[in-house]
ZADO-1210 file (C-alpha; in nm, 4 decimals, padded with zeros to 6 digits):
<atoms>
<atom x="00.0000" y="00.0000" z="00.0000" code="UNK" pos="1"/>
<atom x="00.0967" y="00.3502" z="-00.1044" code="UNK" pos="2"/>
<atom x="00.0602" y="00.6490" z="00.1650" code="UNK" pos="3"/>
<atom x="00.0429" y="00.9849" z="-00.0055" code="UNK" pos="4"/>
<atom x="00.0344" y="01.2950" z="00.2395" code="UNK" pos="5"/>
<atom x="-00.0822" y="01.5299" z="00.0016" code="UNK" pos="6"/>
<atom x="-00.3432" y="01.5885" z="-00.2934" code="UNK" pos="7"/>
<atom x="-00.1143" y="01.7850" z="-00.5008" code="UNK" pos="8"/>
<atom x="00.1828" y="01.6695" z="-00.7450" code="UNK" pos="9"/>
<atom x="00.0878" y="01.3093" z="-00.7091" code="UNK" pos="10"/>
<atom x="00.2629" y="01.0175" z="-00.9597" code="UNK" pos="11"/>
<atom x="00.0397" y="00.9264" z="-01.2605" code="UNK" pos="12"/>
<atom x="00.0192" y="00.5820" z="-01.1006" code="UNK" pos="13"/>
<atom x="-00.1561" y="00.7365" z="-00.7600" code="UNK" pos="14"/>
<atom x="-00.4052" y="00.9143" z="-00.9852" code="UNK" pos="15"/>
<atom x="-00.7449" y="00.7590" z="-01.1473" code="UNK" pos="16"/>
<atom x="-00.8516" y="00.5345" z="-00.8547" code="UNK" pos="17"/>
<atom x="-01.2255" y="00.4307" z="-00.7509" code="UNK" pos="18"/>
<atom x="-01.1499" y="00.5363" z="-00.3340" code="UNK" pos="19"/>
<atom x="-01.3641" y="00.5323" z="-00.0217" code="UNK" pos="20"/>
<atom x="-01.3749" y="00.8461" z="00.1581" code="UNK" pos="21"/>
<atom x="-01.4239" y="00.9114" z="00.5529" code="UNK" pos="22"/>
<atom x="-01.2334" y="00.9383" z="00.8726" code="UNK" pos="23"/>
<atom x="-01.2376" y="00.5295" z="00.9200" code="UNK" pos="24"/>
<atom x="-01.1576" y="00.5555" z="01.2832" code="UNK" pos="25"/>
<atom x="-01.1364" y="00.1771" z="01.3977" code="UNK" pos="26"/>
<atom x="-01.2212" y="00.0355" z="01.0317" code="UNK" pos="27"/>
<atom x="-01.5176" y="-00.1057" z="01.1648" code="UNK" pos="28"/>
<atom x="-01.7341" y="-00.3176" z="00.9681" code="UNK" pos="29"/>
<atom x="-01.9408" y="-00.0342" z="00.8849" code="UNK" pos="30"/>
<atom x="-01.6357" y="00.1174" z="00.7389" code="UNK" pos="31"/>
<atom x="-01.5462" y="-00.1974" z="00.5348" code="UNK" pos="32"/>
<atom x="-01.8934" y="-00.1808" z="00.3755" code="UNK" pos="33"/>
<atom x="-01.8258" y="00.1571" z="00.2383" code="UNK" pos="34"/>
<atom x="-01.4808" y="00.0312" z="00.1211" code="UNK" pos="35"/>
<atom x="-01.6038" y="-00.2890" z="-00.0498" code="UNK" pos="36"/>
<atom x="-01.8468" y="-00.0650" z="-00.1868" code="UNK" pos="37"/>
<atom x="-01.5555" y="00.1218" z="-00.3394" code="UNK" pos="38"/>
<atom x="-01.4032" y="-00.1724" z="-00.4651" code="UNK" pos="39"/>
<atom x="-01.7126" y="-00.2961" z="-00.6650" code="UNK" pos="40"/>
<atom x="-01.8186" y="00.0526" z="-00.7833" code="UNK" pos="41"/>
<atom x="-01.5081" y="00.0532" z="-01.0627" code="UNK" pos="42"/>
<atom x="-01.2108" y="-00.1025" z="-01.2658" code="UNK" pos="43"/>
<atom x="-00.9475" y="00.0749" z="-01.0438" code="UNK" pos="44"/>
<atom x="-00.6983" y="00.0588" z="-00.7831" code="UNK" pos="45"/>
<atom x="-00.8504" y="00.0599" z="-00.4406" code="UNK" pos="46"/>
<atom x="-00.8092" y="00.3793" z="-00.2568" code="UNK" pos="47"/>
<atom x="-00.9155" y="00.5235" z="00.0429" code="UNK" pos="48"/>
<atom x="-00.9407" y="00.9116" z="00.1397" code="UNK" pos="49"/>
<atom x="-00.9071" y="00.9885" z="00.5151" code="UNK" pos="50"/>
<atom x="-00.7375" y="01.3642" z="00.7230" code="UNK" pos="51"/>
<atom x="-00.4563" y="01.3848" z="00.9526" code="UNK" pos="52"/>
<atom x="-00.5083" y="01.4927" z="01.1879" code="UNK" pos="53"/>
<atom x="-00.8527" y="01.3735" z="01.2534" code="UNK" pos="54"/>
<atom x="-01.1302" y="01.7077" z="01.2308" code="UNK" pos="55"/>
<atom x="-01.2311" y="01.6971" z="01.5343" code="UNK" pos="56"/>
<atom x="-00.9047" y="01.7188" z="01.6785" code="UNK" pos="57"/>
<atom x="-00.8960" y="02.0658" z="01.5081" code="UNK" pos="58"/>
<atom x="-01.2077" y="02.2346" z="01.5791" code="UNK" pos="59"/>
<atom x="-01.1948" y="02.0619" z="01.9671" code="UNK" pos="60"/>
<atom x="-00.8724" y="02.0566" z="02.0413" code="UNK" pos="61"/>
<atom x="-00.9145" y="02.0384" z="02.4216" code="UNK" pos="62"/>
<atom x="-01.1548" y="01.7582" z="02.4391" code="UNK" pos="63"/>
<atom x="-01.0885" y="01.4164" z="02.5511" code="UNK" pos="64"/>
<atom x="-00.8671" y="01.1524" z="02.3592" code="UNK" pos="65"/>
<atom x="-01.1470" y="00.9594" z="02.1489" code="UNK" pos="66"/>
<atom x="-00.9533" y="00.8017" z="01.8656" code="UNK" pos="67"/>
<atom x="-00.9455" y="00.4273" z="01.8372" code="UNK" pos="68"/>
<atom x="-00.6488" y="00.4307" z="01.6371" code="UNK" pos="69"/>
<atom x="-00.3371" y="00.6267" z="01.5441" code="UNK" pos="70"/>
<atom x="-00.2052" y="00.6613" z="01.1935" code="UNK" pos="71"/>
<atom x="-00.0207" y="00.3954" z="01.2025" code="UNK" pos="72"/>
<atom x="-00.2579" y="00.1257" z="01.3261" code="UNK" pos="73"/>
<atom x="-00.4757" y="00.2803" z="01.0833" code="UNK" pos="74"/>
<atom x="-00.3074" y="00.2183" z="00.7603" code="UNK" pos="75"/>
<atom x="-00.2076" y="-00.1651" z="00.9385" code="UNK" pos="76"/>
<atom x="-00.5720" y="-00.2012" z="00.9018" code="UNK" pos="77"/>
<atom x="-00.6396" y="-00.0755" z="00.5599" code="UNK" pos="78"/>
<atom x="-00.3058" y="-00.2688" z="00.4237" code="UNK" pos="79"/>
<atom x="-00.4714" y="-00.5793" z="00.5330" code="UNK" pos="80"/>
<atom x="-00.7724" y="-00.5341" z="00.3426" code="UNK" pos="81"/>
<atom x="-00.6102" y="-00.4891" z="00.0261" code="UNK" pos="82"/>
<atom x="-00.5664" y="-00.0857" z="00.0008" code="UNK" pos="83"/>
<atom x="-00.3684" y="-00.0043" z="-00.2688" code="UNK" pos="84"/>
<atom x="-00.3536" y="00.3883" z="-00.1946" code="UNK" pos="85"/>
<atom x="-00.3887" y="00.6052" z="00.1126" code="UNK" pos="86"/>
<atom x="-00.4570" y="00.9006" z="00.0681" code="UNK" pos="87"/>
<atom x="-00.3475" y="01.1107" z="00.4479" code="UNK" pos="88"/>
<atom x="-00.4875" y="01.4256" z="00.3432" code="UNK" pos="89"/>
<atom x="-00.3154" y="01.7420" z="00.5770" code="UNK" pos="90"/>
<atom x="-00.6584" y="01.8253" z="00.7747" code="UNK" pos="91"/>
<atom x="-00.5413" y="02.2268" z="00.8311" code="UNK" pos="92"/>
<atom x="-00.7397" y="02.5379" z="00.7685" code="UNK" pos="93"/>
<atom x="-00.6755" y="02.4957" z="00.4319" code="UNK" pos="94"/>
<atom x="-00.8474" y="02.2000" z="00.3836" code="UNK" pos="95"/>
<atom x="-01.1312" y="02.3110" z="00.6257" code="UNK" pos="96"/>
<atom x="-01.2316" y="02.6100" z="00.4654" code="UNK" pos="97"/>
<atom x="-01.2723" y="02.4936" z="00.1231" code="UNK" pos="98"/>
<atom x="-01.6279" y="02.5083" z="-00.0363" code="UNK" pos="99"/>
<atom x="-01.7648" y="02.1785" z="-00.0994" code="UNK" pos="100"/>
<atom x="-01.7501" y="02.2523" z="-00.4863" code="UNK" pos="101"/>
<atom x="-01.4020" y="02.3691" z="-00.4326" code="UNK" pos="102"/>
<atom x="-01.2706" y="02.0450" z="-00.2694" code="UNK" pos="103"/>
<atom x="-01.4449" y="01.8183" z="-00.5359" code="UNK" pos="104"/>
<atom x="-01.2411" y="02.0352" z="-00.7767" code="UNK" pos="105"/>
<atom x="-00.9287" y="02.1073" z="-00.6101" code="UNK" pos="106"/>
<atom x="-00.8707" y="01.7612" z="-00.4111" code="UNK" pos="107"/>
<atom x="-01.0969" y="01.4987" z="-00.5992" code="UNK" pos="108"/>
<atom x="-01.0352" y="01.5866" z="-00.9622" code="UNK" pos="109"/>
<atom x="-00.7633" y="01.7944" z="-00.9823" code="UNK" pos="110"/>
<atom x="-00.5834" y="01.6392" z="-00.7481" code="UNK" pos="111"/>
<atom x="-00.6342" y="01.2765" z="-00.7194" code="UNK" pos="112"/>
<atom x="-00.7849" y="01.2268" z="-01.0412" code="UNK" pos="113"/>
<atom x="-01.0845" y="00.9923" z="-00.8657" code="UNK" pos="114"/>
<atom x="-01.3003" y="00.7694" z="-01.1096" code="UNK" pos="115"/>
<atom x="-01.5461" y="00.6931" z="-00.8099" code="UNK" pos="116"/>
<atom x="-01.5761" y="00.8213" z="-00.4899" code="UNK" pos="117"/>
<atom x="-01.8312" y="00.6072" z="-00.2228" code="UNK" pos="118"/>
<atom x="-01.9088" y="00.7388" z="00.1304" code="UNK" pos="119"/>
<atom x="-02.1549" y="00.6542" z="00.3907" code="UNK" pos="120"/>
<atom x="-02.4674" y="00.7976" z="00.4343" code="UNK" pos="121"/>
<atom x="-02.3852" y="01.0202" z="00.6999" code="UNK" pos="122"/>
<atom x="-02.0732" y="01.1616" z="00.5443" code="UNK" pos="123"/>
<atom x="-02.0800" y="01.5663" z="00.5572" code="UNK" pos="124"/>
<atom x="-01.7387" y="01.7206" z="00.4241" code="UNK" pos="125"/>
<atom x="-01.6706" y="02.0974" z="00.3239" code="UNK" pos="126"/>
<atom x="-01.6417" y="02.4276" z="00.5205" code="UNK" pos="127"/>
<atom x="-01.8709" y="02.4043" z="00.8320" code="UNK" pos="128"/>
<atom x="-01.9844" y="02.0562" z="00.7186" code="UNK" pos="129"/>
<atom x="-02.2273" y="02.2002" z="00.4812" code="UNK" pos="130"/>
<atom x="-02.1847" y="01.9568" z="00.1890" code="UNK" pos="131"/>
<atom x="-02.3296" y="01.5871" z="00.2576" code="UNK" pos="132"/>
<atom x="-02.3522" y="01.3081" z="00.0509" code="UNK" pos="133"/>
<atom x="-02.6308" y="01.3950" z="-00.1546" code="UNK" pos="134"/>
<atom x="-02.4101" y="01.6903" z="-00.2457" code="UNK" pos="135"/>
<atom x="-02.1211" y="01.4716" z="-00.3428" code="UNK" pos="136"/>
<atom x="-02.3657" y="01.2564" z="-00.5946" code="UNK" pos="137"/>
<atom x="-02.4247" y="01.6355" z="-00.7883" code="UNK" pos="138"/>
<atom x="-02.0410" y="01.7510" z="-00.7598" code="UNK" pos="139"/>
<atom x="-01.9815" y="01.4110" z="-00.8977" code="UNK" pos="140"/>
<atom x="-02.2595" y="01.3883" z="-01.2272" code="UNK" pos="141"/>
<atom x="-02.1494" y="01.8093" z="-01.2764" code="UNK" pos="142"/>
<atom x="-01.7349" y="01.7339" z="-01.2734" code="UNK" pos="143"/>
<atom x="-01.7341" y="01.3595" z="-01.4479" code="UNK" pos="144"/>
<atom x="-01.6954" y="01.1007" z="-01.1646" code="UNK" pos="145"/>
<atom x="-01.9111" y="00.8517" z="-01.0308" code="UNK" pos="146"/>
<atom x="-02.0230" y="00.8054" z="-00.6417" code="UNK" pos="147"/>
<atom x="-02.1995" y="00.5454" z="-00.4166" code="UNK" pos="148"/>
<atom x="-02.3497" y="00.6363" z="-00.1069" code="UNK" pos="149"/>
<atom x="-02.2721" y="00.2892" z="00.1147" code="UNK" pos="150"/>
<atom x="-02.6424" y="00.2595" z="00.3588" code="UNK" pos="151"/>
<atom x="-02.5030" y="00.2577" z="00.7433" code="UNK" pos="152"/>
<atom x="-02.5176" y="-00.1348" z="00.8753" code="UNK" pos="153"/>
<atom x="-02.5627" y="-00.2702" z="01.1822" code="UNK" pos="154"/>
<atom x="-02.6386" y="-00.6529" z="01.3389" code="UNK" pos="155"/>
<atom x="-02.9446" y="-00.5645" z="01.4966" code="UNK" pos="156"/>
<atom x="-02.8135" y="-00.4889" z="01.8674" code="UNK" pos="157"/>
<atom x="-02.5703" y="-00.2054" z="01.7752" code="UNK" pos="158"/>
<atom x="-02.5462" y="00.0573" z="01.4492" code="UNK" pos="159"/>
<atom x="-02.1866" y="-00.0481" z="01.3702" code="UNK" pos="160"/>
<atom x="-01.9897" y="00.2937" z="01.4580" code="UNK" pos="161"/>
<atom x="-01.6866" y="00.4466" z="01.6547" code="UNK" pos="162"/>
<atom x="-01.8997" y="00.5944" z="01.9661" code="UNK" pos="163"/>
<atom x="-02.1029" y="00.2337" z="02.0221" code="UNK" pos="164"/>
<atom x="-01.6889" y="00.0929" z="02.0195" code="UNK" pos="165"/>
<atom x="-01.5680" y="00.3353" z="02.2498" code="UNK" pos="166"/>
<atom x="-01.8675" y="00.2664" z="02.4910" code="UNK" pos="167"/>
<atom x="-01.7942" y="-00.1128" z="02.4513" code="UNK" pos="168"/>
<atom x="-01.4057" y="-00.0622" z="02.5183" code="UNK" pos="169"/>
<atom x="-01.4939" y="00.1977" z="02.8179" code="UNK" pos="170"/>
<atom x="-01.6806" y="-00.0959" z="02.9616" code="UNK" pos="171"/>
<atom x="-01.4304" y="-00.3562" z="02.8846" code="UNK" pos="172"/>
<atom x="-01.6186" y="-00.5550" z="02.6690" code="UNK" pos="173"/>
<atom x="-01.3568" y="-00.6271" z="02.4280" code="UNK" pos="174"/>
<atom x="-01.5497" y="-00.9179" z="02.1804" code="UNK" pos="175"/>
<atom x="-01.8855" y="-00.6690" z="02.2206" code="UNK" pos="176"/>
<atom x="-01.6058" y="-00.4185" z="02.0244" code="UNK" pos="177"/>
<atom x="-01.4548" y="-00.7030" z="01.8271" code="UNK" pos="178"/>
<atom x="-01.8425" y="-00.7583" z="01.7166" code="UNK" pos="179"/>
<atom x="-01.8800" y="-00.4404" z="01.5524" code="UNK" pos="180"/>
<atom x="-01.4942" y="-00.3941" z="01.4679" code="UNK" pos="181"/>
<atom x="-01.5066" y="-00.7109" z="01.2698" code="UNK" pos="182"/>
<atom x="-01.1374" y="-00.7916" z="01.4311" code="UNK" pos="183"/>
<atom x="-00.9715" y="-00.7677" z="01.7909" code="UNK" pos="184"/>
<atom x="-00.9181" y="-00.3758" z="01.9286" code="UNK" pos="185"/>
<atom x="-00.5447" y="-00.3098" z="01.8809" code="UNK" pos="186"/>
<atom x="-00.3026" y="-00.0526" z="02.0155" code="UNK" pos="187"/>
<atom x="-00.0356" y="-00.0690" z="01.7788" code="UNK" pos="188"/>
<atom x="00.3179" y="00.1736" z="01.8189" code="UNK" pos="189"/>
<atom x="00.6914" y="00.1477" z="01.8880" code="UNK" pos="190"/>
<atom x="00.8404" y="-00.0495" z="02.2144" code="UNK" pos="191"/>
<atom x="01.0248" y="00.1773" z="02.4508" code="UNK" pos="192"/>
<atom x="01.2308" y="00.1585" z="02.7290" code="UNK" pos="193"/>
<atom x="01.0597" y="00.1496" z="03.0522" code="UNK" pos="194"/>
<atom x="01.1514" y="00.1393" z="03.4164" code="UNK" pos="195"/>
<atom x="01.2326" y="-00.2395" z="03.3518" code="UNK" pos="196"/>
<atom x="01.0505" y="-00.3654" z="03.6805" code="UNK" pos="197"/>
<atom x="00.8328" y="-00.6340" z="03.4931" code="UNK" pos="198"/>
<atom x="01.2150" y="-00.8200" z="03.3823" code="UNK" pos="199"/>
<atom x="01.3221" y="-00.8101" z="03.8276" code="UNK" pos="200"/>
<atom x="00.9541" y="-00.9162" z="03.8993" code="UNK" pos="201"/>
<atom x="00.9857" y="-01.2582" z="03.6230" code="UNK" pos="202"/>
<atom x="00.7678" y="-01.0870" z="03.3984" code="UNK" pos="203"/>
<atom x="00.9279" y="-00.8808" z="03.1514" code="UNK" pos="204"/>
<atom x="00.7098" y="-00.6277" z="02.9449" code="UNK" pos="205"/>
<atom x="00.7004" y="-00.4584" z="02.6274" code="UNK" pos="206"/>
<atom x="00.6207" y="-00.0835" z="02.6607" code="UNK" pos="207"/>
<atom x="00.4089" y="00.1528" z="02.4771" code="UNK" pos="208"/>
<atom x="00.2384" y="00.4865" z="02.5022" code="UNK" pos="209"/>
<atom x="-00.1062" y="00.5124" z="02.4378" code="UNK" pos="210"/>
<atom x="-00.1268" y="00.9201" z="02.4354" code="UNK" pos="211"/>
<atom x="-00.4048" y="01.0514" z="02.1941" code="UNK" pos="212"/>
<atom x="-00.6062" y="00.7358" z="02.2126" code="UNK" pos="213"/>
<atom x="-00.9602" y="00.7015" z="02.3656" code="UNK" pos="214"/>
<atom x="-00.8327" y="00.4287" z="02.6879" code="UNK" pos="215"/>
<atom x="-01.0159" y="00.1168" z="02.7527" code="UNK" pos="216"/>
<atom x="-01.0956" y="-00.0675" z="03.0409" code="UNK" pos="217"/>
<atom x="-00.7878" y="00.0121" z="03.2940" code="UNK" pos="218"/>
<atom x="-00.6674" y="-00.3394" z="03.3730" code="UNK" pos="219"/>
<atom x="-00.5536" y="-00.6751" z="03.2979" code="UNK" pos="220"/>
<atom x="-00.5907" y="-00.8398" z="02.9315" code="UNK" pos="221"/>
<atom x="-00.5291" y="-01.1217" z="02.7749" code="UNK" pos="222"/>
<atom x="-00.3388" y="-01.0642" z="02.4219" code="UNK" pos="223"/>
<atom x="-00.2507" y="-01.1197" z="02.0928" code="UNK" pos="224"/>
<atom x="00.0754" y="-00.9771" z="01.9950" code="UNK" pos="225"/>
<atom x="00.2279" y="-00.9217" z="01.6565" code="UNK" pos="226"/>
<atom x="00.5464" y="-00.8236" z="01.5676" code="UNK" pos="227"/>
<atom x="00.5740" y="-00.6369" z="01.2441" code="UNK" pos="228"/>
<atom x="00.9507" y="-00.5057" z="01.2302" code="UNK" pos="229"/>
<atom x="01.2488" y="-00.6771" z="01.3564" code="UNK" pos="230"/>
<atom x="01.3774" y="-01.0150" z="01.3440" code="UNK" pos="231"/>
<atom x="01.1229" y="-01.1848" z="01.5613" code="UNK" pos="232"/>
<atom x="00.8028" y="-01.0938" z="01.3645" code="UNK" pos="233"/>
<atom x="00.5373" y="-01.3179" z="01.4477" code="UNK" pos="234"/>
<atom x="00.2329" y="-01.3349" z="01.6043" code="UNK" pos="235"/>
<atom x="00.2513" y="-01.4263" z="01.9900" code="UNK" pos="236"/>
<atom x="00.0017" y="-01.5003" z="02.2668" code="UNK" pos="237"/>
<atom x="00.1140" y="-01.2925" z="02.6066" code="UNK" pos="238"/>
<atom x="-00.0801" y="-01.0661" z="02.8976" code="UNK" pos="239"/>
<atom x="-00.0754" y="-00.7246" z="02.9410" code="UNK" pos="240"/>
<atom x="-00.1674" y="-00.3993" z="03.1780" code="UNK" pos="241"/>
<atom x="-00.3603" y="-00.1016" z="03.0700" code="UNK" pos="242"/>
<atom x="-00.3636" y="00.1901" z="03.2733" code="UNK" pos="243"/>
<atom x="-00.0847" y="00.3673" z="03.5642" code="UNK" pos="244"/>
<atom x="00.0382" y="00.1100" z="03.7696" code="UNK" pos="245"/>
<atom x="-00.1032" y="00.1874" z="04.0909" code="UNK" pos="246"/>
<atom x="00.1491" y="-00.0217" z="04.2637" code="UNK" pos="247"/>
<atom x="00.4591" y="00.2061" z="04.1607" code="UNK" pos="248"/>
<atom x="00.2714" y="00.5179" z="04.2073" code="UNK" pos="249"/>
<atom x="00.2719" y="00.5733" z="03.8464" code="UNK" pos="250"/>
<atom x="00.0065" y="00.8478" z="03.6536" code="UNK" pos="251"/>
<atom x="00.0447" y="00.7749" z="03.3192" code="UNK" pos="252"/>
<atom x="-00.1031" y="00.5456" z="03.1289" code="UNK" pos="253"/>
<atom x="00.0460" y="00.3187" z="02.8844" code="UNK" pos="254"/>
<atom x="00.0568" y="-00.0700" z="02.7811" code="UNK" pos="255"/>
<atom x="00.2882" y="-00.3026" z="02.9177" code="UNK" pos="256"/>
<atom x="00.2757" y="-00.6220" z="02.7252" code="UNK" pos="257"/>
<atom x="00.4426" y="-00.9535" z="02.8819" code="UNK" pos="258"/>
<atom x="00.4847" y="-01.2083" z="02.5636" code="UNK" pos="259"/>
<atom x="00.4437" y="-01.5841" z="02.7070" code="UNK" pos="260"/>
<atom x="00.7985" y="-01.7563" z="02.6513" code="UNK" pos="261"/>
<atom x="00.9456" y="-01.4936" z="02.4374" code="UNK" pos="262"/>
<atom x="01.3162" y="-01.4376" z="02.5200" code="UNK" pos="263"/>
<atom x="01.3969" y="-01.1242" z="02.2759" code="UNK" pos="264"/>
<atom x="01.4671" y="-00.7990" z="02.2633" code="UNK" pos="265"/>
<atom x="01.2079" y="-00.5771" z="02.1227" code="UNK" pos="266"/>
<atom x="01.2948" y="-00.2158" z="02.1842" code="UNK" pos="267"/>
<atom x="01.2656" y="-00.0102" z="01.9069" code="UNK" pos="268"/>
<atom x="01.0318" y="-00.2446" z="01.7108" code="UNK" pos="269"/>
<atom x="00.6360" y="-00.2183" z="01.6116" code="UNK" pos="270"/>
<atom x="00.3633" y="-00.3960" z="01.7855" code="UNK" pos="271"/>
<atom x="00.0107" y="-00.4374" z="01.7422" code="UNK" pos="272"/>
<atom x="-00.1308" y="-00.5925" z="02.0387" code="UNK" pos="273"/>
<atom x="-00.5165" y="-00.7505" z="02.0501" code="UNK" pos="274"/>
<atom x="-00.7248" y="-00.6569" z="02.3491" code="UNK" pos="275"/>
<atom x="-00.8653" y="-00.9946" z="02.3282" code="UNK" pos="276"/>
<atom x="-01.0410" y="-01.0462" z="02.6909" code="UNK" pos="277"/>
<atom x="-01.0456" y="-00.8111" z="02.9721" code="UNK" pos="278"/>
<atom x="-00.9403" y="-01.0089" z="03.3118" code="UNK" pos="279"/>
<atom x="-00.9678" y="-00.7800" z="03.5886" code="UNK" pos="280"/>
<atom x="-00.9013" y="-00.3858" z="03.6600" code="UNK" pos="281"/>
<atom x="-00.6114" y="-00.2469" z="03.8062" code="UNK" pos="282"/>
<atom x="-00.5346" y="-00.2658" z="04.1582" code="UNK" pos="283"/>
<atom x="-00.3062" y="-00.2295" z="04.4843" code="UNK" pos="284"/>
<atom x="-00.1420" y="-00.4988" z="04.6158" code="UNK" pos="285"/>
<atom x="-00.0099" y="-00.5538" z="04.9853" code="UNK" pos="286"/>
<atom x="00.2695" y="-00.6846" z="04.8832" code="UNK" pos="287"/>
<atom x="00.5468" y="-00.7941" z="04.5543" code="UNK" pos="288"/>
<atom x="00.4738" y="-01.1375" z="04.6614" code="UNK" pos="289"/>
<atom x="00.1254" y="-01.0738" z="04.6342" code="UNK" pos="290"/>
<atom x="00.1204" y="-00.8875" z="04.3045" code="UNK" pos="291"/>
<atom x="00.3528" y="-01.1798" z="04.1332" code="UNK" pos="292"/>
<atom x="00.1040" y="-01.4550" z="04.2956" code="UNK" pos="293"/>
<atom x="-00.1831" y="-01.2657" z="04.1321" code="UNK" pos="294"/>
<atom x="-00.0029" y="-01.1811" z="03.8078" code="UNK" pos="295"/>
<atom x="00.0699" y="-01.6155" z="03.7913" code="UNK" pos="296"/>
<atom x="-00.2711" y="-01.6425" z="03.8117" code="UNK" pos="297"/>
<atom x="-00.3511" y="-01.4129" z="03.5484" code="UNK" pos="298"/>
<atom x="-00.1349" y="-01.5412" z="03.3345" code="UNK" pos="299"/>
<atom x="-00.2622" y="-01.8686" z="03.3653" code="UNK" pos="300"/>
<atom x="-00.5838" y="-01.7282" z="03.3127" code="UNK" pos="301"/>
<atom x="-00.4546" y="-01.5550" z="02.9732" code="UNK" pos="302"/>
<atom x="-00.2984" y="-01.8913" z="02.8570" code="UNK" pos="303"/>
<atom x="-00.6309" y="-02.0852" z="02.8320" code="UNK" pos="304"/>
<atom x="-00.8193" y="-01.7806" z="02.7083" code="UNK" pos="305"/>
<atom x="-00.5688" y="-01.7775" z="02.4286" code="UNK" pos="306"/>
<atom x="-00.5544" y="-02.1294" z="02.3258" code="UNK" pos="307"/>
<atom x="-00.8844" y="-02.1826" z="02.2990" code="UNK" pos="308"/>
<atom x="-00.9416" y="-01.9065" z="02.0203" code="UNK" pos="309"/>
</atoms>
């Protein structure tokens, strides 16, 4: 897959393709069903249209942390399902105050050269949101190219969206998430060095930050882990804490990832690690002893959890 970080002075190859066009936060299944709709809709390489930084991080820049994925995990997800571009446009005040005429021009046809643009049927893009999709399907008959308008979706207990995820991860009900995701939550980023007390107390993490993300559950998980750079890429079954170590006194949260049997060094590399079952939330122990007794157990928990997937 091809990231492009801009609209303008793209490579003949990177122009001319049928793309799906949102913020795909998560890449939900409701979000697959607009880019499967993209894929059908045309004889053209697959690509998708999404902004960096996400919108509302610019017009609310104080709220909360709500994304369910960073850049990175994003276009992990979007690799995997056979995205051939990615299109990261620059979400500044450029972008924002363009007309919706203007960006169909400027960005769509000028720029990107689309044959067929799909969105859901929510989609609103253009200054102040005032364009929608019903505004797209004219911009697209009036400048020559084609557009589907993909119906939302749901399974009957939950419209398949971000803020229905978020709730579910909130709550720690990871396969309620994994229900409407269509695949495990994941936290994916670099390993850094940490205070290295998981290698004195026999369980030796990998560490990474989770700033800028919306948190689950704080607590204990069991885990898929997969290594994507470095000599030990693989997929590995392991347990993890989410949240500020309340033993060490620690405030800020991150992910601490113990990989069952793995002997390795991992600093440095990229993992994307599964929320696959919450265990328990975070707590105080009396004791080390006590904490090591109850991380053995939640291990052991972790292990059967794991093999039985």
């Amino acid at each position: 897959m091809r990231i492009h970080h801009d609209w303008k002075g793209l490579p003949l190859a990177a122009r001319g393709a049928t793309v799906a066009m949102g913020n795909f936060d998560g890449v939900h299944l409701g979000h697959r069903s607009v880019i499967d709709a993209a894929r059908a809709a045309a004889d053209a390489p697959l690509g998708v249209i999404t902004f960096e930084p996400h919108p509302r991080e610019v017009f609310q820049p104080d709220s909360a942390p709500f994304r369910l994925m960073n850049a990175e995990s994003r276009a992990n997800r979007l690799a995997r399902l056979g995205v051939e571009h990615l299109y990261e446009l620059p979400f500044d005040t450029v972008l924002a105050g363009l007309a919706p005429e203007d960006f169909a021009c400027e960005v769509l046809v000028d720029g990107l050269g689309v044959s067929h643009v799909t969105v859901g049927a929510d989609f609103c893009f253009g200054r102040k949101r005032s364009g929608n999709a019903q505004t797209l399907t004219q911009l697209g008959r009036e400048m020559g190219f084609g557009v589907t308008i993909a119906p939302l979706i749901g399974d009957g207990q939950d419209e398949y969206s971000s803020t229905a995820i978020r709730t579910a991860l909130t709550e720690g009900r990871t396969r309620d998430a994994e229900r409407m995701l269509g695949h495990w939550h994941r936290i994916d980023g670099e390993v850094l060095h940490g205070d290295k007390r998981g290698r004195d107390l026999g369980y030796p993490t990998a560490n990474m930050a989770v700033s800028g993300l919306h948190l689950p559950r704080f607590g204990i998980y069991a885990v898929q882990v997969d290594v994507l750079t470095g000599p030990e890429r693989g997929s590995y079954a392991g347990v993890a804490n989410l949240g500020v170590r309340p033993m060490f006194g620690e405030n800020r949260p991150n992910l601490e990832s113990h990989i069952f049997d793995f002997k390795a060094n991992l600093y440095g590399e990229h993992l994307s690690v599964a929320l696959v079952e919450f265990l328990r939330p975070e707590m105080k122990f009396d004791s080390l002893e006590a904490l090591i007794a109850q991380m053995d157990q939640d291990s052991a928990r972790a292990r059967e959890i794991l093999a039985v997937r």
